[in-house]
N, C-alpha and C positions, 0 to 999 in steps of 0.2 A: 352779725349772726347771733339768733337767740339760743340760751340757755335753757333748758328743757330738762326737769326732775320728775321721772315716776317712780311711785310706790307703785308693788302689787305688778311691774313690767313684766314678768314671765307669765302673766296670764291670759287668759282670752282679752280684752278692750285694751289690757298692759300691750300686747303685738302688737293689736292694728294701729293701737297710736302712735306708737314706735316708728312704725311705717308712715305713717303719713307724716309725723313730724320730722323724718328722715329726707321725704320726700321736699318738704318745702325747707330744707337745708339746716336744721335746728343743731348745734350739738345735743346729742341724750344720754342725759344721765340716767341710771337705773338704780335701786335701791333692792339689793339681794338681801337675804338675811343667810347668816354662814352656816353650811351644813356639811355634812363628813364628807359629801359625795356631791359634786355641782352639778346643780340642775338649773339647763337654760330655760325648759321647757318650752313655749311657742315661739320665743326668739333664738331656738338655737340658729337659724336661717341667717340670722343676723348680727349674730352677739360680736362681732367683730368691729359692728361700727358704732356699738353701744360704751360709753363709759360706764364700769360697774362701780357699784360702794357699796360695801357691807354695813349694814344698819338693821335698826330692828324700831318697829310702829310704838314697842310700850319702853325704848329705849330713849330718852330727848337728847342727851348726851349725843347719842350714836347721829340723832336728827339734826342734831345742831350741825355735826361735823361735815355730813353727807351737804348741806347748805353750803357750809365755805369753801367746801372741796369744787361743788359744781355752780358754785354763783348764779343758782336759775335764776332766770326774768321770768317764768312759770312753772308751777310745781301742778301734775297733774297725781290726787291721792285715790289711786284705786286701789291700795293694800284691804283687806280684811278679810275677815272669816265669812266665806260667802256664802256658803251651803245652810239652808233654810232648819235643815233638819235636825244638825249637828250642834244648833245654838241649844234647842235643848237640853243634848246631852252636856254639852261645853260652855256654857250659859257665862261664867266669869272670864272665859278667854274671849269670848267671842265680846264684851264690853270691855276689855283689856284692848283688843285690838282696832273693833269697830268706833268706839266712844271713845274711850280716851287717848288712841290713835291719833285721832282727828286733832285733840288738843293739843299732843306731844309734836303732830307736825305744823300746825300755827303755831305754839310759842317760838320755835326753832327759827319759822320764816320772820315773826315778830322780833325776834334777837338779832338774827344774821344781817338778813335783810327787808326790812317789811314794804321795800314798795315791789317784791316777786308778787304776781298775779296767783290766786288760788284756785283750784279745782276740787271740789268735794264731792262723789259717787253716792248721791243718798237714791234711793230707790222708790220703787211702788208699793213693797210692802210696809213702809211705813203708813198706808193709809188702810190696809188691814179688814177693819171690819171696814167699810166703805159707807161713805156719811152721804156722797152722793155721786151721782152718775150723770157723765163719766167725771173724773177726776182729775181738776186744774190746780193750780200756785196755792191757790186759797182753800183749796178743801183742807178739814182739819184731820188731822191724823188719829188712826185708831190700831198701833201696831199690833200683830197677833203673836208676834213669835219674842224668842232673845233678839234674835236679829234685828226684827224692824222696830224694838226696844230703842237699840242701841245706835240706830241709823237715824231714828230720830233725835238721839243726842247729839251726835254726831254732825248734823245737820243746823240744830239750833246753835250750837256753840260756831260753828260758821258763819252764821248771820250774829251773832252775838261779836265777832272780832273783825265785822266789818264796821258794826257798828260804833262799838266801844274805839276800835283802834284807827278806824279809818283804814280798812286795809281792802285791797281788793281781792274780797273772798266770795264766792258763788257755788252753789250745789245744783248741779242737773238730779233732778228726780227722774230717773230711766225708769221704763216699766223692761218689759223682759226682753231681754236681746239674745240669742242665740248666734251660732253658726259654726262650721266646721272645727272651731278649735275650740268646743265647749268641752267640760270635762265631764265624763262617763259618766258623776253622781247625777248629775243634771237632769230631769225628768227627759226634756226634749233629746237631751244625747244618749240617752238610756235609752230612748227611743228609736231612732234611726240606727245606733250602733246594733238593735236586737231585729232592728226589721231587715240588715244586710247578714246578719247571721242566720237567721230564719229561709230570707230565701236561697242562699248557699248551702243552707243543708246540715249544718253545726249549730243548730239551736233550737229545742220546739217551740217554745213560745216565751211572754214579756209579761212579768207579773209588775201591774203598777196597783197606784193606791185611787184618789178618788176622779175617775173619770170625767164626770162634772165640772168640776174647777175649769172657769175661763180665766184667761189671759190674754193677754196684749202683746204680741210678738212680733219684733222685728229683727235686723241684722247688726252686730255687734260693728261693723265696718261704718254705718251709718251712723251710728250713734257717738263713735267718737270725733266725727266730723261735728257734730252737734257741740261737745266738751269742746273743742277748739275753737268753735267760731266762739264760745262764753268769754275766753280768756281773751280775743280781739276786741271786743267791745268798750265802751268809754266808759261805763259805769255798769259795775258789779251785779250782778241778779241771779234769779235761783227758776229754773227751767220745766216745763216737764218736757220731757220728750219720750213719744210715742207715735204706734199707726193712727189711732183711733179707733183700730177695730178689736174684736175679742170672739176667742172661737177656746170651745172647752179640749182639755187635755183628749177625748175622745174623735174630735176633729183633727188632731195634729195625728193622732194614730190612721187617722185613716187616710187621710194624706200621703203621709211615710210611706206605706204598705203602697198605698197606688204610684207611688214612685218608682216600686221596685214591680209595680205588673201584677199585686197580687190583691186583689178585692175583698177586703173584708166586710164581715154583717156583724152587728152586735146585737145579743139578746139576753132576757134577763134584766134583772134589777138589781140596784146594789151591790152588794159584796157576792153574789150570784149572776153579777153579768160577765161575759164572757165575748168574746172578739173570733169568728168563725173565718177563715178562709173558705171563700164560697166555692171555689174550683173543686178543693179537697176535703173539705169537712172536716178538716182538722182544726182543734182550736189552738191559736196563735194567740190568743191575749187574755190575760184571769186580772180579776182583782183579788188582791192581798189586804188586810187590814193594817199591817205591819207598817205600810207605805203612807197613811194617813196621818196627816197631824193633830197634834193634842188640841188643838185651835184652827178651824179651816177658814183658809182666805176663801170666800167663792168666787168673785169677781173683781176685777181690774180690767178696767180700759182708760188709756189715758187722753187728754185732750192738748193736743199738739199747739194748739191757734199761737201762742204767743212766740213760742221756739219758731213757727213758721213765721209770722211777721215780726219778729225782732230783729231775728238771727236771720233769717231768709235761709234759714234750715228746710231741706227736705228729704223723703226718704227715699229711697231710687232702687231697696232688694227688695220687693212684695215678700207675701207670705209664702205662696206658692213657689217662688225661686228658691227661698231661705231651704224649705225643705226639700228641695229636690236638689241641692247643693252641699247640705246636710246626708243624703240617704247615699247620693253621688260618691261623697267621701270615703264612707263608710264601706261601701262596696268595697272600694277599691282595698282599704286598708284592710280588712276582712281576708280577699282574696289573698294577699299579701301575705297573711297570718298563717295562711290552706297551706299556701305553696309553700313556705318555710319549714309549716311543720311535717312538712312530707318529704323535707330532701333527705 
């Protein structure tokens, strides 16, 4: 039976891997960091079959121990600062945990154990301003934020200790993955969670930033199925995985919305468009400026080809499912919220 180490496990991709490496019999380890009040967050469902350690990404000490404690034969590192938005504000936590995270859990597995297989979470926005379209292994990166700064170090120093150490280290490049257990900051959750409040009747409308912005979306369930066929493989490599397709923030609103039965029109331009409910003339979506970045990604879409014939990875939740599974959720929890707050 294998050993199984995640950082980052009470998050969204932290459950679903949980889950599936539960499923195919793994022990799992998890790495908490200690707070006054424990939070399971997405595996509270589960946290019974999880081994917990208390550790922390900018602690190696704390990393080394969490290794001897759990003897992984895999460490899957999805801890970091993940919110796009926030690296600005928080710009040295977020290279504290994203960057030299990444270091502090290779040395650990380098000391403990170095023939554990690695996992490293580098993303799409490391490729930023976009050099070309769509984007595979090879395109060179052009990060826009702290974040995909830091992702890209993060990433390098990964291939930098496969190489130097011989270890088997790999980073999936995921472009955007969504689904029900995303957190509220999240454009697409901020989305669905305001189109099931809109149409119960507790919310006028969803102030986002720039409409335009395409992305690459798919389902967080798929994707860590992706991270796991990497660590089976006989020799180490770095992935992209994605649909292939990209559809702008304004597509996923209208999406949403027709999930929930309710037809939106958008009009206007810019910082003056606006998102109409066509039955009632009310307007359900503004843009804010507030929402925009100091640096705008416009497009991402990723090119799967190699994750498909390497890994014989594929993705099995379309777009359409993702968000009507999303809105679905929402609802319900929503109504949940009605009735509570009326007993």
């Amino acid at each position: 039976m294998k050993n199984a180490l995640i950082t980052g496990i009470n998050g969204q991709d932290g459950s679903y891997l949980a889950e599936l490496l539960l499923e195919k019999g793994y022990n799992v380890y998890g790495i908490m960091r200690r707070k006054s009040v424990v939070d399971y967050g997405n595996v509270e469902h589960i946290k019974d079959k999880i081994k917990f350690i208390y550790a922390d990404m900018t602690d190696v000490v704390s990393l080394v121990n969490a290794m001897k404690v759990s003897d992984a034969d895999e460490v899957y590192n999805l801890a970091a600062q993940s919110f796009v938005a926030t690296s600005w504000e928080q710009p040295l936590a977020t290279a504290q945990i994203d960057a030299l995270g990444v270091t502090n859990m290779l040395e650990a597995i380098r000391m403990v154990k170095p023939s554990c297989k690695f996992y490293q979470a580098s993303t799409s926005e490391m490729f930023g301003l976009v050099q070309e379209i769509p984007q595979k292994e090879t395109t060179p990166f052009y990060p826009r934020s702290p974040y995909g700064v830091a992702k890209v170090y993060g990433h390098w120093i990964t291939k930098n200790y496969r190489e130097s150490y011989d270890m088997f280290a790999c980073s999936g490049i995921l472009f955007n993955h969504e689904s029900e257990r995303r957190g509220k900051e999240f454009v697409t959750r901020k989305i669905t969670d305001a189109v099931a409040r809109i149409k119960l009747g507790v919310q006028d409308h969803v102030e986002l930033g720039n409409l335009s912005s395409k992305r690459d979306w798919g389902h967080s369930k798929d994707y860590v199925y992706a991270m796991w066929l990497m660590l089976q493989q006989d020799t180490a490599d770095d992935y992209v995985v994605a649909t292939g397709e990209t559809r702008t923030v304004r597509e996923f609103v209208e999406t949403a919305f027709a999930k929930a039965g309710i037809e939106v029109e958008f009009s206007g331009e810019g910082m003056n468009e606006i998102g109409t409910d066509k039955a009632t003339g009310k307007v359900v979506v503004k843009v804010n400026p507030d929402f925009f970045r100091p640096a705008e990604v416009d497009i991402l879409i990723g090119d799967p080809t190699k994750a498909d014939t390497v890994l014989g990875w594929e993705r099995k939740i379309k777009f359409d499912e993702l968000v009507e599974r999303m809105v679905k959720n929402d609802l319900e929890l929503v109504e949940k919220e009605i009735a509570y707050n009326n007993l």
